[in-house]
Structures are given as C-alpha cells and as structure tokens.
Biotite code that builds the C-alpha atoms (Angstrom):
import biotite.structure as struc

atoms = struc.array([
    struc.Atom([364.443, 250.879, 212.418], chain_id="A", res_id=1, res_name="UNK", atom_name="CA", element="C"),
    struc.Atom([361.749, 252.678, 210.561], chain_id="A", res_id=2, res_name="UNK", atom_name="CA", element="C"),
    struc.Atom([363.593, 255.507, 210.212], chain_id="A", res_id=3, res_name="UNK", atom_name="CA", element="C"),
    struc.Atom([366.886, 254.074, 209.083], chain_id="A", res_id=4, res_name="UNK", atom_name="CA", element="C"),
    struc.Atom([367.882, 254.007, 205.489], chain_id="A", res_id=5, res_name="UNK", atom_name="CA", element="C"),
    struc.Atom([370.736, 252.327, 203.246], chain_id="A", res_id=6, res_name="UNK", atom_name="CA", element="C"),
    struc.Atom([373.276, 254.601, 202.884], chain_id="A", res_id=7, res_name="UNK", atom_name="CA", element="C"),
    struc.Atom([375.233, 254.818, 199.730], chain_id="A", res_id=8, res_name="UNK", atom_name="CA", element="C"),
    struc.Atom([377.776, 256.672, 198.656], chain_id="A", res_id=9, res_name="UNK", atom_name="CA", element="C"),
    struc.Atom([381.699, 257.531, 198.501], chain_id="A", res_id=10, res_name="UNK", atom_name="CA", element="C"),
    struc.Atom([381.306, 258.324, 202.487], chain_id="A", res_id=11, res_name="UNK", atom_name="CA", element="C"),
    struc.Atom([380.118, 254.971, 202.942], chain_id="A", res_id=12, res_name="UNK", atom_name="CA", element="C"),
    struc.Atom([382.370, 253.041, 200.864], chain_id="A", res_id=13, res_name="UNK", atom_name="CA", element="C"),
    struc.Atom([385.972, 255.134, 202.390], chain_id="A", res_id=14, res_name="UNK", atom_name="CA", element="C"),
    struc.Atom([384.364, 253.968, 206.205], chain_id="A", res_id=15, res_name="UNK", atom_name="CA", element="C"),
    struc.Atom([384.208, 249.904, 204.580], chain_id="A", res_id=16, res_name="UNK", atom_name="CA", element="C"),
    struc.Atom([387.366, 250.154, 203.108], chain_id="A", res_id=17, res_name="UNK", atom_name="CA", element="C"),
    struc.Atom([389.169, 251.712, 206.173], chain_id="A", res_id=18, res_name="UNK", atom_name="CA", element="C"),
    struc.Atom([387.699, 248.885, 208.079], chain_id="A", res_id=19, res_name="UNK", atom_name="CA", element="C"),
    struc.Atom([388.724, 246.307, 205.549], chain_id="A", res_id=20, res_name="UNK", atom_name="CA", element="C"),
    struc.Atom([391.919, 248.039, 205.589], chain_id="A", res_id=21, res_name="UNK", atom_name="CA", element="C"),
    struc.Atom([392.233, 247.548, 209.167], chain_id="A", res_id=22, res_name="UNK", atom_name="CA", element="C"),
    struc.Atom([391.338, 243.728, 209.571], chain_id="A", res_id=23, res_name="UNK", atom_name="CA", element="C"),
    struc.Atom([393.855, 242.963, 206.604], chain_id="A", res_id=24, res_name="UNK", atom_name="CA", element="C"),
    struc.Atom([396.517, 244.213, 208.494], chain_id="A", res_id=25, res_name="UNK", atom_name="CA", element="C"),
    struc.Atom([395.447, 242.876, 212.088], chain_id="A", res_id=26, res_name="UNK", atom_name="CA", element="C"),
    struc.Atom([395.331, 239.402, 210.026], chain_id="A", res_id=27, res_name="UNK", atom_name="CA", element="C"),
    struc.Atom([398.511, 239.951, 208.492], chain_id="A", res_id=28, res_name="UNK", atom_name="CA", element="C"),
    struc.Atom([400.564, 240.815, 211.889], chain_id="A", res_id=29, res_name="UNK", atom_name="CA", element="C"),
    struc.Atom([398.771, 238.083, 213.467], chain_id="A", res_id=30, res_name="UNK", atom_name="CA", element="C"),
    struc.Atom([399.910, 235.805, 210.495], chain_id="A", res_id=31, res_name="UNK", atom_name="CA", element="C"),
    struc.Atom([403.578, 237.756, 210.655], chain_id="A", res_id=32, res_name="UNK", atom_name="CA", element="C"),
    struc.Atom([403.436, 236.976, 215.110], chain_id="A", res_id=33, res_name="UNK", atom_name="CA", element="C"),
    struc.Atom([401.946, 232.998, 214.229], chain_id="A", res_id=34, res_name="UNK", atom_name="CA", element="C"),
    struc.Atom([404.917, 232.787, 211.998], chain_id="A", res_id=35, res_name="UNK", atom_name="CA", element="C"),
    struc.Atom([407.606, 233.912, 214.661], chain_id="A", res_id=36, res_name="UNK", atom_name="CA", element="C"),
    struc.Atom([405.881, 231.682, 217.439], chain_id="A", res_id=37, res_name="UNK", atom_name="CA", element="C"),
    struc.Atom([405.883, 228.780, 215.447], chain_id="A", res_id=38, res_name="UNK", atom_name="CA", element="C"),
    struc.Atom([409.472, 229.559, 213.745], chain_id="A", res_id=39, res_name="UNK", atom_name="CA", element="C"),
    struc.Atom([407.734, 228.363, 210.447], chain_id="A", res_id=40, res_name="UNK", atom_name="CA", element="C"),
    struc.Atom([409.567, 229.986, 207.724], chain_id="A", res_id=41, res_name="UNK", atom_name="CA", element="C"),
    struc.Atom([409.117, 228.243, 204.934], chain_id="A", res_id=42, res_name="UNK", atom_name="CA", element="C"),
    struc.Atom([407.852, 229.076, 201.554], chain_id="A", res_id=43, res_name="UNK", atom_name="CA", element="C"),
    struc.Atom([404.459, 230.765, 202.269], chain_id="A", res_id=44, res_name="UNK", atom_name="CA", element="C"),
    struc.Atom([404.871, 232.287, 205.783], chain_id="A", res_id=45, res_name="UNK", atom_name="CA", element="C"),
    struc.Atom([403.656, 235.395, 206.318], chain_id="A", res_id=46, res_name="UNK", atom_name="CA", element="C"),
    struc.Atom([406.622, 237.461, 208.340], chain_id="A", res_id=47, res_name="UNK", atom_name="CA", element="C"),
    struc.Atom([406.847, 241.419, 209.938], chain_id="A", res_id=48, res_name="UNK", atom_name="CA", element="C"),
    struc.Atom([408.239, 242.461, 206.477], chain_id="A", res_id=49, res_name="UNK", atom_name="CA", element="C"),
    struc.Atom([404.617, 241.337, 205.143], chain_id="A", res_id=50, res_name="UNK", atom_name="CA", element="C"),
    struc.Atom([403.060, 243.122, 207.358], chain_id="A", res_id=51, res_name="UNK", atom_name="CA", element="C"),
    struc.Atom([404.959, 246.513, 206.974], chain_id="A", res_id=52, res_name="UNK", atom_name="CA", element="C"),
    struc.Atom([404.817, 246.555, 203.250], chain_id="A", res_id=53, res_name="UNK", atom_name="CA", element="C"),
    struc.Atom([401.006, 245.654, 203.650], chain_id="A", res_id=54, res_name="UNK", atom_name="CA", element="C"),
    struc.Atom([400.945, 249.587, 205.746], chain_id="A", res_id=55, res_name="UNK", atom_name="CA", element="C"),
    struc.Atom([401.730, 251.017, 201.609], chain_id="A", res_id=56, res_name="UNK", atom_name="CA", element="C"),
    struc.Atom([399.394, 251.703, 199.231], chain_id="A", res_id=57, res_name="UNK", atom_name="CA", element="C"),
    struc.Atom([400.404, 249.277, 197.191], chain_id="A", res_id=58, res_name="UNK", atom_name="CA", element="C"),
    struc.Atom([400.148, 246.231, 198.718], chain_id="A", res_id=59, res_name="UNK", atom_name="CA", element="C"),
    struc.Atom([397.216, 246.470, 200.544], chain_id="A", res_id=60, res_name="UNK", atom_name="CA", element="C"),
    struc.Atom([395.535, 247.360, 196.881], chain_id="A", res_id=61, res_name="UNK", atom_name="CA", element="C"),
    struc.Atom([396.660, 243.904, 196.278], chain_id="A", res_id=62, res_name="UNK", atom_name="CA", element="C"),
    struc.Atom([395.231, 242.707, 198.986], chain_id="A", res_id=63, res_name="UNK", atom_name="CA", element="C"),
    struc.Atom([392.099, 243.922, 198.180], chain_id="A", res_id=64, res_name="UNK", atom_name="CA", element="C"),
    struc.Atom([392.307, 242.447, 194.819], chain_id="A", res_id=65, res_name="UNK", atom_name="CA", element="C"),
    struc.Atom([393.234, 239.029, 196.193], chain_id="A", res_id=66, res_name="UNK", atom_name="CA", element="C"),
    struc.Atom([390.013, 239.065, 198.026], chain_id="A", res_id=67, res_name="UNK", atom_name="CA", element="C"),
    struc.Atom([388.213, 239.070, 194.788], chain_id="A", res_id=68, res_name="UNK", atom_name="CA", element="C"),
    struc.Atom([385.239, 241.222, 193.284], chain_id="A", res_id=69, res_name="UNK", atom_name="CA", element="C"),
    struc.Atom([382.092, 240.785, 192.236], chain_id="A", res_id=70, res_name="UNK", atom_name="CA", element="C"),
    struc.Atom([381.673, 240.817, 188.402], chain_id="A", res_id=71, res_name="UNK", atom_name="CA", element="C"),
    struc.Atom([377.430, 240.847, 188.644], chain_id="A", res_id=72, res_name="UNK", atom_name="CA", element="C"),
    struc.Atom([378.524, 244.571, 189.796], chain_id="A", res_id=73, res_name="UNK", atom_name="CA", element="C"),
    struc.Atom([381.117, 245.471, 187.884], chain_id="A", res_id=74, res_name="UNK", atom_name="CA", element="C"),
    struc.Atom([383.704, 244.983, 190.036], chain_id="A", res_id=75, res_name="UNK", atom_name="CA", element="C"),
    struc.Atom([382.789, 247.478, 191.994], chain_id="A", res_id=76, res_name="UNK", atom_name="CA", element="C"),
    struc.Atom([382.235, 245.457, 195.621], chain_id="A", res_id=77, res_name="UNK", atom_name="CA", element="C"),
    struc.Atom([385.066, 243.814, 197.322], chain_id="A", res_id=78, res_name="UNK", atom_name="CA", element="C"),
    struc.Atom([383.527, 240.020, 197.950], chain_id="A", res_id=79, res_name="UNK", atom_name="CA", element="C"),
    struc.Atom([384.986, 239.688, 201.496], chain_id="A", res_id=80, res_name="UNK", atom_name="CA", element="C"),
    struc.Atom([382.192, 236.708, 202.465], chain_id="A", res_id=81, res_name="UNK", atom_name="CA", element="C"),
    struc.Atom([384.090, 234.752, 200.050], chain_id="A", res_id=82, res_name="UNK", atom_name="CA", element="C"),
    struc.Atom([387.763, 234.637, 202.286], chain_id="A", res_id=83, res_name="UNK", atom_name="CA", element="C"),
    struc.Atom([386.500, 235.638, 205.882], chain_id="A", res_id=84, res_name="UNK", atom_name="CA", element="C"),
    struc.Atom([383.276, 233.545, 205.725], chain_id="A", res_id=85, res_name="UNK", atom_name="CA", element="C"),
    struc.Atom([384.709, 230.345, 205.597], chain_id="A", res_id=86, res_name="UNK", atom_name="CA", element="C"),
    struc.Atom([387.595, 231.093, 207.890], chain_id="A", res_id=87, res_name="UNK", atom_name="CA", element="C"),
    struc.Atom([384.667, 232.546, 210.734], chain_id="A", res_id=88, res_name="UNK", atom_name="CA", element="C"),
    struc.Atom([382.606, 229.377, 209.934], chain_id="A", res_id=89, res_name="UNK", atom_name="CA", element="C"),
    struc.Atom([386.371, 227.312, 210.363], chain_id="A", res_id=90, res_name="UNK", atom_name="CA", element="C"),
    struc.Atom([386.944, 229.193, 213.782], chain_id="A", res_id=91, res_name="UNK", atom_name="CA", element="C"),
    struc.Atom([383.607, 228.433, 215.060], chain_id="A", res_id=92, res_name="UNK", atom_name="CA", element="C"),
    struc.Atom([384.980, 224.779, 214.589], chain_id="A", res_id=93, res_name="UNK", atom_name="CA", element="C"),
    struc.Atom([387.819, 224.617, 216.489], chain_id="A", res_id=94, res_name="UNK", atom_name="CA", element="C"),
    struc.Atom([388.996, 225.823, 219.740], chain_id="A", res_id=95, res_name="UNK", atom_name="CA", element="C"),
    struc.Atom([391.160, 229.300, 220.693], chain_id="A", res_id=96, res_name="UNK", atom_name="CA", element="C"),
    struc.Atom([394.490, 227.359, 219.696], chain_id="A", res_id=97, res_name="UNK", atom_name="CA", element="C"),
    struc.Atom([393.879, 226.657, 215.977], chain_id="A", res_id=98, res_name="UNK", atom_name="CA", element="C"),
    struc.Atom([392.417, 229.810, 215.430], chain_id="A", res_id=99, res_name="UNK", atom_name="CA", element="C"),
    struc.Atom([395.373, 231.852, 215.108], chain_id="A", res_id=100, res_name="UNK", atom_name="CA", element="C"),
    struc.Atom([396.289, 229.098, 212.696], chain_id="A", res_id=101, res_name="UNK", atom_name="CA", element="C"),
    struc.Atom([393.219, 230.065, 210.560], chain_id="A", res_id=102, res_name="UNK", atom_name="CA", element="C"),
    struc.Atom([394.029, 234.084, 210.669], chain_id="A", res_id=103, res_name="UNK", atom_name="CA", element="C"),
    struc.Atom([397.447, 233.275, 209.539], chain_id="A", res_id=104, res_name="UNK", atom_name="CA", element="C"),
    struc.Atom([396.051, 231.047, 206.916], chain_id="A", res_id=105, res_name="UNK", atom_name="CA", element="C"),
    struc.Atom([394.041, 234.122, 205.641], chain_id="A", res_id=106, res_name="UNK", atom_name="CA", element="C"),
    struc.Atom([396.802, 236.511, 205.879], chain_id="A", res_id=107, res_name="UNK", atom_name="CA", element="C"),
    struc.Atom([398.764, 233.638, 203.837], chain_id="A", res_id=108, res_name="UNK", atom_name="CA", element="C"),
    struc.Atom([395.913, 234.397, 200.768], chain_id="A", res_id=109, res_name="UNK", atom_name="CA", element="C"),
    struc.Atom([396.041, 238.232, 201.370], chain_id="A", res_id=110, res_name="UNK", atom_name="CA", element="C"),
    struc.Atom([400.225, 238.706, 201.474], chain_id="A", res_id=111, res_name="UNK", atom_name="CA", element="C"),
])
C-alpha cells in the first residue's frame, strides 16, 4: 500500500465510465427481464427496447445524467453513491426475491 498512488487522469476516468457503462445496462436488462417475468407493463416499466436503445450513445449519456453530478466539482464526477447506495443498502434489507425488484427500480430512474 505504500507504494500505491491515486491515479488521475483521462485513463482513469474512460476505465469508471466503461464500468458505469456496464452496470447501467446489466440494471437495465435486468429491469427489461423483471418486467417480462412479472408481465408489468404499465406506465414506467422498463422493457428490451429500453435496454437496446440504452447500447447508443445517446441514451446511456442520459443515463449518466440522470444519475446526477456533483456541482462542488463542476460537474465533472458522476455521483453514483447517490442512486446505487441506497438501492445496495435496500438489498442488504431484503431477501434474493425483492432484489431484482430493487435493480429494476433503478433501471426505472436510469431509462
């Protein structure tokens, strides 16, 4: 650990992102695969047409900007404590089951 230092940087940021990228879209085709199970299509459902327009550009630059940003920096950091964290702290509530119900619940926010 002594040697280790923070890393900063463009490099840095593109490896968050991709992973952000990634768990947005695992959360969205879980939400899109809740939705199907459940046959809950009504008004907010999340559905596989979600979850292939979230695979553009586009959207998931929306999604990014639905998770919010920090204005102390400028909006330069993505404030992702402020949707997963309370969905984590949710899931550590309640058993397997309502889980998915909480991933489709953030893919809901992010769509």
């Amino acid at each position: 650990l002594e040697k280790c230092k923070p890393l900063t940087g463009s490099y840095v940021a593109t490896a968050f992102a991709a992973g952000l990228a990634a768990l947005v879209l695992y959360c969205v085709q879980l939400g899109a695969l809740n939705t199907q199970e459940l046959k809950d299509w009504y008004g907010s459902a999340v559905t596989m047409e979600d979850f292939k327009a979230m695979k553009g550009h586009k959207r998931m630059k929306e999604a990014f900007t639905a998770i919010g940003t920090s204005q102390a920096s400028g909006n330069k950091y993505i404030e992702v404590w402020n949707v997963f964290g309370p969905a984590a702290k949710k899931a550590d509530k309640v058993g397997r089951g309502g889980r998915l119900e909480i991933v489709a619940e953030v893919a809901r926010r992010l769509k």
